[in-house]
PyMOL Python script that loads the backbone (N, CA, C, O; Angstrom):
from pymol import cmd

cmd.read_pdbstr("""\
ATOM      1  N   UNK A   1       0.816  -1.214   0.000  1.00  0.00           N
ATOM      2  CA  UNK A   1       0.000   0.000   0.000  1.00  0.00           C
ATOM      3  C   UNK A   1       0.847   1.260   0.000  1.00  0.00           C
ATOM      4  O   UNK A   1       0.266   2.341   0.102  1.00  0.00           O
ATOM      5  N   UNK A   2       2.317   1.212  -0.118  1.00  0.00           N
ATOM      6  CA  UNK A   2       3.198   2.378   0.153  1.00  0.00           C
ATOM      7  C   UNK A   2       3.125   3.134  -0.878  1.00  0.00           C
ATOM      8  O   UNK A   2       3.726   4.208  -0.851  1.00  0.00           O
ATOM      9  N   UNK A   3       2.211   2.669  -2.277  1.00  0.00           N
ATOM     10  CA  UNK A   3       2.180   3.360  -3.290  1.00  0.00           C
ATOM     11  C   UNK A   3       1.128   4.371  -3.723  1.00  0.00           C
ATOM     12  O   UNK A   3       1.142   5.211  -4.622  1.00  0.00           O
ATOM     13  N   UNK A   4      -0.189   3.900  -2.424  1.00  0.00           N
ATOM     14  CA  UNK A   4      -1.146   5.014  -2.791  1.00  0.00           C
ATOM     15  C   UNK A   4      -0.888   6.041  -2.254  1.00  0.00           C
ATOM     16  O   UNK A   4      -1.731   6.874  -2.588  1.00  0.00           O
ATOM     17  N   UNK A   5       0.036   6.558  -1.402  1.00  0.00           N
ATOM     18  CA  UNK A   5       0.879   8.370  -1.584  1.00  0.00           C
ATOM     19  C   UNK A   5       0.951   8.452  -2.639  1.00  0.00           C
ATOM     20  O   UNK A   5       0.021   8.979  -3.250  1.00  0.00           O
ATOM     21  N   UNK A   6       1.981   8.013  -3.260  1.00  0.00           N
ATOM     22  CA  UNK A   6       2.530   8.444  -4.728  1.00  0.00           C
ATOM     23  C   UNK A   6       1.562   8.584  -5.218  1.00  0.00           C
ATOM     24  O   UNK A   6       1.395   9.703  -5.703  1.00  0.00           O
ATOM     25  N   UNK A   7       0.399   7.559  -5.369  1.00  0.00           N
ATOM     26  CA  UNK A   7      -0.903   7.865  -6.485  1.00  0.00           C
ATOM     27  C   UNK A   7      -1.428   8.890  -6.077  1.00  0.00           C
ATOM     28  O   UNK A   7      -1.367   9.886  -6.796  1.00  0.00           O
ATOM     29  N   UNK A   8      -2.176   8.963  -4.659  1.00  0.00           N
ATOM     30  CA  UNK A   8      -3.030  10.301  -4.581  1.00  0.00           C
ATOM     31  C   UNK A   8      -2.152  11.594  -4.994  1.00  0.00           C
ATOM     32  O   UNK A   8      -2.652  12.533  -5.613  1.00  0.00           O
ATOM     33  N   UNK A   9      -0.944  11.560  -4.638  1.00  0.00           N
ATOM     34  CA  UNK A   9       0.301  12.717  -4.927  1.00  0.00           C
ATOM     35  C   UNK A   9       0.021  13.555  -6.358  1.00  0.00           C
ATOM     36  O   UNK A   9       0.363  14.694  -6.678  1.00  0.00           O
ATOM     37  N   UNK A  10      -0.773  12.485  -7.121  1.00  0.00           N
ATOM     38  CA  UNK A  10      -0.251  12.740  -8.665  1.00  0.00           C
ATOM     39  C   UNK A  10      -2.143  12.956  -9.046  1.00  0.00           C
ATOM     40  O   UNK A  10      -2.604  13.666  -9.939  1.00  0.00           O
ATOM     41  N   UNK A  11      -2.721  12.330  -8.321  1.00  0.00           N
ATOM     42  CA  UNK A  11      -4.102  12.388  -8.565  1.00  0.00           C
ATOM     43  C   UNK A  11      -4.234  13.986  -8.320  1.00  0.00           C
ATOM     44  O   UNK A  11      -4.620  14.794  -9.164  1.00  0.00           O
ATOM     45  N   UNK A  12      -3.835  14.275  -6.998  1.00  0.00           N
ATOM     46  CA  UNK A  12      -3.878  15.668  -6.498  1.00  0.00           C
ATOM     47  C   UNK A  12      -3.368  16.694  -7.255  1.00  0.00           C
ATOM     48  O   UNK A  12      -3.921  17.586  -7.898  1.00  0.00           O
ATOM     49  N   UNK A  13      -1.964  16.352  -7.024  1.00  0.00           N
ATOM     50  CA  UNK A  13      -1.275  17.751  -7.867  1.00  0.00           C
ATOM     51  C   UNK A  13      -1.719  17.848  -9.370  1.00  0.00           C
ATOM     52  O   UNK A  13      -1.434  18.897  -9.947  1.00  0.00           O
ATOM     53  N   UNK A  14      -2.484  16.727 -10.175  1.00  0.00           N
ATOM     54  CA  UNK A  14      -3.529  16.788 -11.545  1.00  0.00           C
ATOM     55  C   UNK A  14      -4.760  17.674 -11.153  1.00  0.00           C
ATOM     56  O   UNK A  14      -4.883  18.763 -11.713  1.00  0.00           O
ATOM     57  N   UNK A  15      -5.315  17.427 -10.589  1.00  0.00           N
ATOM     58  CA  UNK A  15      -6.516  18.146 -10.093  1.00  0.00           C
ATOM     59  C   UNK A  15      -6.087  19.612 -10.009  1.00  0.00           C
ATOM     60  O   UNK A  15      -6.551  20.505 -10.718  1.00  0.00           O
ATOM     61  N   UNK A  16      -5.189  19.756  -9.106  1.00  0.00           N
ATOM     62  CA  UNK A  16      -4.633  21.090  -8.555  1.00  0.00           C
ATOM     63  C   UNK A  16      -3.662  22.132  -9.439  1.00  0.00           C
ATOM     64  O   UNK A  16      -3.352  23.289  -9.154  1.00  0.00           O
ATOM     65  N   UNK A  17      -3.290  21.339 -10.599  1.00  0.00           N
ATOM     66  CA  UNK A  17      -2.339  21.603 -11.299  1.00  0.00           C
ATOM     67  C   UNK A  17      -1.174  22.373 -10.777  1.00  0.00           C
ATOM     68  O   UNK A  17      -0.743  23.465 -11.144  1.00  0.00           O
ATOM     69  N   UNK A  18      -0.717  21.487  -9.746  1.00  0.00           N
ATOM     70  CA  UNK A  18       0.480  22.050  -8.832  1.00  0.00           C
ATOM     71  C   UNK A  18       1.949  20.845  -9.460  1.00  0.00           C
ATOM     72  O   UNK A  18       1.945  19.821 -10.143  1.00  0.00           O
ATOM     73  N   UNK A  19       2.785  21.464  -8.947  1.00  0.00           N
ATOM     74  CA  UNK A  19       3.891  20.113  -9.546  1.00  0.00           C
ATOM     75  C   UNK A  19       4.454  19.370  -8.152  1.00  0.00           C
ATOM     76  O   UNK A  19       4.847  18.211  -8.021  1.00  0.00           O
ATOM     77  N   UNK A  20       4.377  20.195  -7.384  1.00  0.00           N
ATOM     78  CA  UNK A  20       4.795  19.413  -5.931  1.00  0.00           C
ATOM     79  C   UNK A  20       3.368  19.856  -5.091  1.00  0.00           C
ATOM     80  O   UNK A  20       2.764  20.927  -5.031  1.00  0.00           O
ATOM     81  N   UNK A  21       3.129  18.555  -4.489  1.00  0.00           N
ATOM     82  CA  UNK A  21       2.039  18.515  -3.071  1.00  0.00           C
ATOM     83  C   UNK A  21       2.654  17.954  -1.935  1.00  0.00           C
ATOM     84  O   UNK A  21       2.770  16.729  -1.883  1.00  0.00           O
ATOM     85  N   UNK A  22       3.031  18.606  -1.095  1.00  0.00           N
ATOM     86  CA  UNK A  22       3.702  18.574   0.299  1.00  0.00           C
ATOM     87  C   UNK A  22       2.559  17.476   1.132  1.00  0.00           C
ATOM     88  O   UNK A  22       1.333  17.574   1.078  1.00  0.00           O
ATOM     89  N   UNK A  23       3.276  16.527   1.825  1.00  0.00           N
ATOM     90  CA  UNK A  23       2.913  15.584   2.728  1.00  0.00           C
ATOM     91  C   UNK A  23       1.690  16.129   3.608  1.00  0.00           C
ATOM     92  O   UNK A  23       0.543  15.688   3.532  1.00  0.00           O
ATOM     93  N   UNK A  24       2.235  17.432   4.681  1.00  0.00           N
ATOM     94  CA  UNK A  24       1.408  18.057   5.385  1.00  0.00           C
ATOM     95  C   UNK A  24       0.861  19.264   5.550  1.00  0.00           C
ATOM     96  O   UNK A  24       0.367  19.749   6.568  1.00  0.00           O
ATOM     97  N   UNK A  25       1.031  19.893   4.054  1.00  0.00           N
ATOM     98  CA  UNK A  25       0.533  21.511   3.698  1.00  0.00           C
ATOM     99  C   UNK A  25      -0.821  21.253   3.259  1.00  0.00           C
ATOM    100  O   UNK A  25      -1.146  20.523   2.323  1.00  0.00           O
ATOM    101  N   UNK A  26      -1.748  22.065   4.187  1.00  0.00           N
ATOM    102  CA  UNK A  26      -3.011  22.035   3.987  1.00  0.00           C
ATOM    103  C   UNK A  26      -3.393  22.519   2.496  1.00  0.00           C
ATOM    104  O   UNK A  26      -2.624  23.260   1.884  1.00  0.00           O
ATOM    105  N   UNK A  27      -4.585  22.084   1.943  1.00  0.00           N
ATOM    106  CA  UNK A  27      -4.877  21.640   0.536  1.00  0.00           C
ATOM    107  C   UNK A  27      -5.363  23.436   0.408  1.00  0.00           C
ATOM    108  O   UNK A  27      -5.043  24.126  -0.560  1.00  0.00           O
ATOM    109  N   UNK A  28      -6.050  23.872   1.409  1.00  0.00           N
ATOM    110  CA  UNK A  28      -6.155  25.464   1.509  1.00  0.00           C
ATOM    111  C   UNK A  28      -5.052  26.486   0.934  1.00  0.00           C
ATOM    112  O   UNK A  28      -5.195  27.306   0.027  1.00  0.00           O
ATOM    113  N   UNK A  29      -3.511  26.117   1.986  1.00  0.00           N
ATOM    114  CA  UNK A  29      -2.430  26.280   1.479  1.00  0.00           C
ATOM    115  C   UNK A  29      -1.988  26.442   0.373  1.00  0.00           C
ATOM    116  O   UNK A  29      -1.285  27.391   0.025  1.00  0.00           O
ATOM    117  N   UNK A  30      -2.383  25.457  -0.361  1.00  0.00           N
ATOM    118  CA  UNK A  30      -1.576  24.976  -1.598  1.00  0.00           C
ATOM    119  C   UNK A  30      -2.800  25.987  -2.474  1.00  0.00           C
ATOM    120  O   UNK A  30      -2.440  26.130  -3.643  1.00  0.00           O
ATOM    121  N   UNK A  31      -3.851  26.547  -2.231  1.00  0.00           N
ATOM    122  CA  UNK A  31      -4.856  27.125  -3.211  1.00  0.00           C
ATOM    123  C   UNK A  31      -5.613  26.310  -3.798  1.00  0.00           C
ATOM    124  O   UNK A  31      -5.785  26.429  -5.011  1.00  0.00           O
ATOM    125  N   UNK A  32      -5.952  25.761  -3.406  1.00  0.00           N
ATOM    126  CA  UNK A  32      -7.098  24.543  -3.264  1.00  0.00           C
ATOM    127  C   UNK A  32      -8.317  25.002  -3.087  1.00  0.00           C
ATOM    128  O   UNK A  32      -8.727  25.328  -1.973  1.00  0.00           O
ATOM    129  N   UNK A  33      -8.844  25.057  -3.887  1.00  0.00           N
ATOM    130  CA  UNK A  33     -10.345  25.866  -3.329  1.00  0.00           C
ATOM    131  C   UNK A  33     -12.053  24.418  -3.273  1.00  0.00           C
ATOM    132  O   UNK A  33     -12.015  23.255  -3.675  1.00  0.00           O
ATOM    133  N   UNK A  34     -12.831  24.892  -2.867  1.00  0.00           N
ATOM    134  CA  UNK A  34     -13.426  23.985  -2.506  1.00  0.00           C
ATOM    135  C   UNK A  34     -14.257  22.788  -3.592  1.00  0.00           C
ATOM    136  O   UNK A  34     -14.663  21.645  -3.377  1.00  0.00           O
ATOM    137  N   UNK A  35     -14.278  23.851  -5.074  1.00  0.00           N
ATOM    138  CA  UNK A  35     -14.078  23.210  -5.928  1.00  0.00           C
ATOM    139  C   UNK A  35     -13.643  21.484  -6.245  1.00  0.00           C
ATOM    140  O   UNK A  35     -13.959  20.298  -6.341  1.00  0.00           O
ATOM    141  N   UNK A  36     -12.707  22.495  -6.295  1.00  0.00           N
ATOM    142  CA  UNK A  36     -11.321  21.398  -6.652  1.00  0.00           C
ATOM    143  C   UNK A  36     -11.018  20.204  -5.400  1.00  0.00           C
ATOM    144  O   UNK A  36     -10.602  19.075  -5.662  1.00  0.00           O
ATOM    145  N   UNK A  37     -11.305  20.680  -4.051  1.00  0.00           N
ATOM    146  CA  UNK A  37     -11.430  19.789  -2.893  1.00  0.00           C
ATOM    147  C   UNK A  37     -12.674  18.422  -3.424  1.00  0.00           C
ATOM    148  O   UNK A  37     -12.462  17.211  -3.359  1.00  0.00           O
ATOM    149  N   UNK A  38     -13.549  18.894  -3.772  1.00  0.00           N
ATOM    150  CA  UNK A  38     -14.978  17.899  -4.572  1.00  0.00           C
ATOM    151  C   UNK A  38     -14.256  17.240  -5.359  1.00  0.00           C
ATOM    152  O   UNK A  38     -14.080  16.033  -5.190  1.00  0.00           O
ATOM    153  N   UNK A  39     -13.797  17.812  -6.201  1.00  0.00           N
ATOM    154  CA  UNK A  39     -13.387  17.150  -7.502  1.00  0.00           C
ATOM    155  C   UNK A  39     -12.317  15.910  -7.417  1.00  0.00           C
ATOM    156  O   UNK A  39     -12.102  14.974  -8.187  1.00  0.00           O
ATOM    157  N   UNK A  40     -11.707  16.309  -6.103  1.00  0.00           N
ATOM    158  CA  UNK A  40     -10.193  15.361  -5.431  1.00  0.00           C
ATOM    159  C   UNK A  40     -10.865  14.506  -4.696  1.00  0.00           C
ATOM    160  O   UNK A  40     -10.057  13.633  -4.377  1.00  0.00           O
ATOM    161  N   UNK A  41     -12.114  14.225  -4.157  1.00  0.00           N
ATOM    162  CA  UNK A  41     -12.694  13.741  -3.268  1.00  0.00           C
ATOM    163  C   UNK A  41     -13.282  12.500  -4.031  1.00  0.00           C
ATOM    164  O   UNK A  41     -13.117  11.347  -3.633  1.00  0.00           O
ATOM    165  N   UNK A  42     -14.086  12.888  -5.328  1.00  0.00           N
ATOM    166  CA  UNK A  42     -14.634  12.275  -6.687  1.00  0.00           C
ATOM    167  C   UNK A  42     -13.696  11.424  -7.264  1.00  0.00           C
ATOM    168  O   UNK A  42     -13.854  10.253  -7.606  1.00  0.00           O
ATOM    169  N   UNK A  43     -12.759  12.088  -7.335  1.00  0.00           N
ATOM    170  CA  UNK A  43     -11.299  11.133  -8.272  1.00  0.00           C
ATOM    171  C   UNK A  43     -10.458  10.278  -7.104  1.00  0.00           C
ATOM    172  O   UNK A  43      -9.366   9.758  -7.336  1.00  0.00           O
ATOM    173  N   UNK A  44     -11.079  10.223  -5.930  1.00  0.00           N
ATOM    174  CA  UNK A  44     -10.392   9.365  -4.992  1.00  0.00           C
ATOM    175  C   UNK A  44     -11.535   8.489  -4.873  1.00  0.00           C
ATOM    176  O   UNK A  44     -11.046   7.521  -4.291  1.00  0.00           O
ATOM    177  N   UNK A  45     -12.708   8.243  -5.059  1.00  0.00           N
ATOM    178  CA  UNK A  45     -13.678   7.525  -5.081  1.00  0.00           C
ATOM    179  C   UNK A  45     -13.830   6.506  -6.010  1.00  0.00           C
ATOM    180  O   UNK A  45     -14.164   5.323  -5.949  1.00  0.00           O
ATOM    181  N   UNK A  46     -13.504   7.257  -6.865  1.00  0.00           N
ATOM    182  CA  UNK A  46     -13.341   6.566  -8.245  1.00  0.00           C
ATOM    183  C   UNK A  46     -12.227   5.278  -8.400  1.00  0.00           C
ATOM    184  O   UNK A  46     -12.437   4.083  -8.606  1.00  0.00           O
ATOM    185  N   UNK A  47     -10.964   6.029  -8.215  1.00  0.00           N
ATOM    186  CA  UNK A  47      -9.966   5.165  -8.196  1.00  0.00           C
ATOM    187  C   UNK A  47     -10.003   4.195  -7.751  1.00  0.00           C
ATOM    188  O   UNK A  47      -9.900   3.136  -8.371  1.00  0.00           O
ATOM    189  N   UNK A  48     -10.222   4.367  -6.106  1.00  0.00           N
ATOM    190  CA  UNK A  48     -10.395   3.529  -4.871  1.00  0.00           C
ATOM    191  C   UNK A  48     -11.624   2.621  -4.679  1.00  0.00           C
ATOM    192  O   UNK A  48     -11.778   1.739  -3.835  1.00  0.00           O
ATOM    193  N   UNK A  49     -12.471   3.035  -5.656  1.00  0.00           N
ATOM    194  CA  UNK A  49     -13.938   2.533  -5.360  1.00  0.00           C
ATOM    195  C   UNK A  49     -14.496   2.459  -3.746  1.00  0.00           C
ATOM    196  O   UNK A  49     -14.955   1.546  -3.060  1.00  0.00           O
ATOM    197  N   UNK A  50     -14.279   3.569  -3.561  1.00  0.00           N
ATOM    198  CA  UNK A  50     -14.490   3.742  -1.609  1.00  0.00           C
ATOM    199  C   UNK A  50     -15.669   4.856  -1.945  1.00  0.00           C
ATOM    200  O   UNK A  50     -15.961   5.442  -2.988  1.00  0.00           O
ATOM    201  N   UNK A  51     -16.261   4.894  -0.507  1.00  0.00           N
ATOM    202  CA  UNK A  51     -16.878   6.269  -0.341  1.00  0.00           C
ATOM    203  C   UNK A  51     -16.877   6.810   0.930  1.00  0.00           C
ATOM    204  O   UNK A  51     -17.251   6.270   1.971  1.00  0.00           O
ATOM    205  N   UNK A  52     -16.358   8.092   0.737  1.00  0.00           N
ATOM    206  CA  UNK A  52     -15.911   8.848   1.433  1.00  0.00           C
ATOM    207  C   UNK A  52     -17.127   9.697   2.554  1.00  0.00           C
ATOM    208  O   UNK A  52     -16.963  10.860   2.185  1.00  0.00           O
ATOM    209  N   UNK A  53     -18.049   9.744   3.505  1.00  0.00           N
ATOM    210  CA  UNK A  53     -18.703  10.561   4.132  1.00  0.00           C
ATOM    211  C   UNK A  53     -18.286  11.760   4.532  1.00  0.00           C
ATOM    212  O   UNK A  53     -17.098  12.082   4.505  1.00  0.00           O
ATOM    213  N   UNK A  54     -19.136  12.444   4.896  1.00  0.00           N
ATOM    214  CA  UNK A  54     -19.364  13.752   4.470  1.00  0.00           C
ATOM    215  C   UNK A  54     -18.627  14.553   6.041  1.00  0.00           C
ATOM    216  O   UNK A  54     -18.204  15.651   6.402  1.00  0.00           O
ATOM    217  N   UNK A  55     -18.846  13.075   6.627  1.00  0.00           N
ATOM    218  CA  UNK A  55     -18.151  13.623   7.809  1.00  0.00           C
ATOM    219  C   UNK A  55     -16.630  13.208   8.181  1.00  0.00           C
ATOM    220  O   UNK A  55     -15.928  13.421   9.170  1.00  0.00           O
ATOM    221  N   UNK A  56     -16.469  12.667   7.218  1.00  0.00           N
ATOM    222  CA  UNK A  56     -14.796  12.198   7.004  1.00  0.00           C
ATOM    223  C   UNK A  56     -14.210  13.172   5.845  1.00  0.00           C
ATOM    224  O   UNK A  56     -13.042  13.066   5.470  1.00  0.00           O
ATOM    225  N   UNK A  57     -15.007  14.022   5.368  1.00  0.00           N
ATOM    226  CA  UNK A  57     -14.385  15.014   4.252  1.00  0.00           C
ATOM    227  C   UNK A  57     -12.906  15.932   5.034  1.00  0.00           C
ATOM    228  O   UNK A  57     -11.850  16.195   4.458  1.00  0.00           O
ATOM    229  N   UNK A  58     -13.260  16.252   6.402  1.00  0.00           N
ATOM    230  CA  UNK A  58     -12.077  17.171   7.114  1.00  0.00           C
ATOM    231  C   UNK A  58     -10.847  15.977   7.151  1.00  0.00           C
ATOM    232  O   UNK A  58      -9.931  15.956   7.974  1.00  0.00           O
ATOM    233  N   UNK A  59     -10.967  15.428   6.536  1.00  0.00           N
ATOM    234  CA  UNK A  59      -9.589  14.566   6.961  1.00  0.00           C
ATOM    235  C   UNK A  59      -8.891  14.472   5.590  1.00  0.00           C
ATOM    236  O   UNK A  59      -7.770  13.978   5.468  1.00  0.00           O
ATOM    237  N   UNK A  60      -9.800  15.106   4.287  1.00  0.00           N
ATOM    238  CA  UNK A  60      -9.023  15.359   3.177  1.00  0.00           C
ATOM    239  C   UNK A  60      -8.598  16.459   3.119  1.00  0.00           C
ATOM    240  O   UNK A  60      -9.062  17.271   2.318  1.00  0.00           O
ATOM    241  N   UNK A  61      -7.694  16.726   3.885  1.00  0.00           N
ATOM    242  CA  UNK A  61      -7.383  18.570   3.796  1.00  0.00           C
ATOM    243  C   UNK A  61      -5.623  18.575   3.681  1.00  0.00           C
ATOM    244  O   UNK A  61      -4.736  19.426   3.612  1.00  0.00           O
ATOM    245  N   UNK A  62      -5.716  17.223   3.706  1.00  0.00           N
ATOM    246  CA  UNK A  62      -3.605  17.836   3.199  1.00  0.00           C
ATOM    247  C   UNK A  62      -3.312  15.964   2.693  1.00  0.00           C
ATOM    248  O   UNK A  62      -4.188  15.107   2.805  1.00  0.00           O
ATOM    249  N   UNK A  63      -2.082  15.733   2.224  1.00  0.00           N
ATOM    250  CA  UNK A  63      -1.833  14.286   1.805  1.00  0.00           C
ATOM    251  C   UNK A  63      -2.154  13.414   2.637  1.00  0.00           C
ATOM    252  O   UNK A  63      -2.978  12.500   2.661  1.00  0.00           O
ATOM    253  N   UNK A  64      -1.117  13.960   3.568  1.00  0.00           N
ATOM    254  CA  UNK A  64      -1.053  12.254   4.605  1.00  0.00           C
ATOM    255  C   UNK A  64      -2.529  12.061   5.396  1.00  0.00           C
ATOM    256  O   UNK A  64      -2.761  10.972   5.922  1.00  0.00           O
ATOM    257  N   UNK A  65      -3.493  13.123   5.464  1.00  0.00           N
ATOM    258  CA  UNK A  65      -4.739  12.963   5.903  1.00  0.00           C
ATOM    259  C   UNK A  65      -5.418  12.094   5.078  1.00  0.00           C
ATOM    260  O   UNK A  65      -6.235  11.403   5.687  1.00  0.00           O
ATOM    261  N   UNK A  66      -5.329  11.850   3.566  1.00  0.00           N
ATOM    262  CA  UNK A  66      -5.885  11.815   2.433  1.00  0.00           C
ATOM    263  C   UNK A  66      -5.418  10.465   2.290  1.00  0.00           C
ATOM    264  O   UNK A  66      -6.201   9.777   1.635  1.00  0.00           O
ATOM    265  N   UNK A  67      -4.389   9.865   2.694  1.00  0.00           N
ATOM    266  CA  UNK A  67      -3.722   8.839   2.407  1.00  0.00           C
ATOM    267  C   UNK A  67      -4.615   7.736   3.946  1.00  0.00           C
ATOM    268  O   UNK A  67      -5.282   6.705   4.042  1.00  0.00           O
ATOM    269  N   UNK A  68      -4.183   8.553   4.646  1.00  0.00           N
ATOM    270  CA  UNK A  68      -4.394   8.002   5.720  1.00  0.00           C
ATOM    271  C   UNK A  68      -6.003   7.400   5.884  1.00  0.00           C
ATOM    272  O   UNK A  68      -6.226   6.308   6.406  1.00  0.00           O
ATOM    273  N   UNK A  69      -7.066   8.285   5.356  1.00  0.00           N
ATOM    274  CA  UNK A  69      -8.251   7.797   5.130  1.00  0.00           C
ATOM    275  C   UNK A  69      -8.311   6.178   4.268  1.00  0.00           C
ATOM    276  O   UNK A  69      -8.713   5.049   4.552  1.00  0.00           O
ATOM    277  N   UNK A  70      -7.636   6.872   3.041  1.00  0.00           N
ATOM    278  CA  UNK A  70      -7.630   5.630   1.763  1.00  0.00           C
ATOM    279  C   UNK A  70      -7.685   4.424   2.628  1.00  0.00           C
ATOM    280  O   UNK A  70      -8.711   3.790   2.872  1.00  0.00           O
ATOM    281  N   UNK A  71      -6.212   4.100   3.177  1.00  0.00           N
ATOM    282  CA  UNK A  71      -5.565   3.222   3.839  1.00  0.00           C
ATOM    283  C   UNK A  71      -7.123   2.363   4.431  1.00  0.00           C
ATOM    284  O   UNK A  71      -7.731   1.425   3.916  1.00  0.00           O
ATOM    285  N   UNK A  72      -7.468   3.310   5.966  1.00  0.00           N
ATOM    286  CA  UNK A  72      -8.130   2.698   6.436  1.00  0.00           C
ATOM    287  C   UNK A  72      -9.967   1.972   5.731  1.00  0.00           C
ATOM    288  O   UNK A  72     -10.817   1.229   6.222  1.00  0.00           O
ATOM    289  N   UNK A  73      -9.859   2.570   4.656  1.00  0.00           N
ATOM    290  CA  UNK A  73     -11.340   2.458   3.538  1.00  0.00           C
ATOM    291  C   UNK A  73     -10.908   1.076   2.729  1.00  0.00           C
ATOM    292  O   UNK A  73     -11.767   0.347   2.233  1.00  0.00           O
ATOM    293  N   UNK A  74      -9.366   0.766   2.638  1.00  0.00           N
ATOM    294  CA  UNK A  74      -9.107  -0.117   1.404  1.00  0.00           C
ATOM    295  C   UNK A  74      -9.011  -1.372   2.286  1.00  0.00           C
ATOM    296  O   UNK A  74      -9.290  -2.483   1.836  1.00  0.00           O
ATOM    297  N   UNK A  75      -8.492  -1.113   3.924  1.00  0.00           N
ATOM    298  CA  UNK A  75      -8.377  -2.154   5.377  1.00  0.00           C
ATOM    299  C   UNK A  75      -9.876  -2.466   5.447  1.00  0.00           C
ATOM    300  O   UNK A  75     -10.235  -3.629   5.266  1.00  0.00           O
ATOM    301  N   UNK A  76     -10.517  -1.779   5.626  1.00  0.00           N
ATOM    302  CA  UNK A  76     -12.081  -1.928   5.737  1.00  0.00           C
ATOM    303  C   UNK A  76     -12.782  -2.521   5.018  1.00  0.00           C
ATOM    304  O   UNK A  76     -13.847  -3.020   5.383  1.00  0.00           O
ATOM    305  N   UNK A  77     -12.271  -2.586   3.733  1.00  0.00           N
ATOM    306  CA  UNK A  77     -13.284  -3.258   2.547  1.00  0.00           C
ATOM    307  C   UNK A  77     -12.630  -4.591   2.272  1.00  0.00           C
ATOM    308  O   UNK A  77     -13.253  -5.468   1.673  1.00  0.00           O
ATOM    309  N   UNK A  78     -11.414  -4.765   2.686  1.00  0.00           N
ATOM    310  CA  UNK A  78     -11.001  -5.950   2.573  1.00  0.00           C
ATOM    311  C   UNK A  78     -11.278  -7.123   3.930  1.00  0.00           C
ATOM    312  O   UNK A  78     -11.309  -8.354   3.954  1.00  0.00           O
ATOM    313  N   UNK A  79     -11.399  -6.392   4.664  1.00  0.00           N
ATOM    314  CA  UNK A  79     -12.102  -7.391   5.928  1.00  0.00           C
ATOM    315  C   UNK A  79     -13.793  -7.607   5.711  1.00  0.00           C
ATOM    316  O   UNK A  79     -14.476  -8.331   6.435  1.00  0.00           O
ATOM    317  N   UNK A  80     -14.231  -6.935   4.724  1.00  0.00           N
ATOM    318  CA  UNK A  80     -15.757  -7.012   4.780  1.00  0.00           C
ATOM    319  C   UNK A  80     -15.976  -8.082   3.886  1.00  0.00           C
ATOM    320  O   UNK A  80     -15.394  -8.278   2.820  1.00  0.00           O
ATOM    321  N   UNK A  81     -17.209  -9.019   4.615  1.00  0.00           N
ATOM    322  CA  UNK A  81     -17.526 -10.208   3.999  1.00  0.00           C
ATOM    323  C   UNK A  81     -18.710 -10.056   3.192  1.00  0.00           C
ATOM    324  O   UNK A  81     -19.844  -9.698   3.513  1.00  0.00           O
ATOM    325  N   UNK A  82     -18.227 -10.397   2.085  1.00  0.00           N
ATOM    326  CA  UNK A  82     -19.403 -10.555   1.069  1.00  0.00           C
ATOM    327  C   UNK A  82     -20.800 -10.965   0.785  1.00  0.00           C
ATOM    328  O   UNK A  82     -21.258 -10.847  -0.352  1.00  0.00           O
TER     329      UNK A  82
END
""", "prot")
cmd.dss("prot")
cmd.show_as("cartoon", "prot")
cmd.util.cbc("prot")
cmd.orient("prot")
């Protein structure tokens, strides 16, 4: 799983059209507007085939928050029995 940083990294800074996205610089920071926060939220759904609640959205606000969600959504769906 050490590779979905790198992916969201690149998912993000596409969205954001930034060339570097810092680990723990808030997505605000970086000029991230709320837009584009939806749109990163959508393209992490997608990828991941997860879904994200509305009350877990504050935890997409910088990478390792963003990563750190994935993680526990991709742990979660793999312990869930069919």
């Amino acid at each position: 799983m050490s590779n979905v940083k790198e992916e969201l990294r690149a998912l993000i800074a596409e969205i954001a059209e930034k060339d570097e996205i810092p680990d723990d610089v808030t997505f605000k920071d970086l000029g991230i507007d709320s837009m584009m926060g939806v749109e990163i939220v959508a393209a992490i759904e997608r990828k991941y085939q997860v879904k994200i609640e509305d009350s877990e959205l504050q935890q997409v606000t910088t990478l390792n928050g963003s990563v750190d969600l994935v993680q526990k959504k991709l742990g979660a769906a793999s312990t869930k029995v069919a």
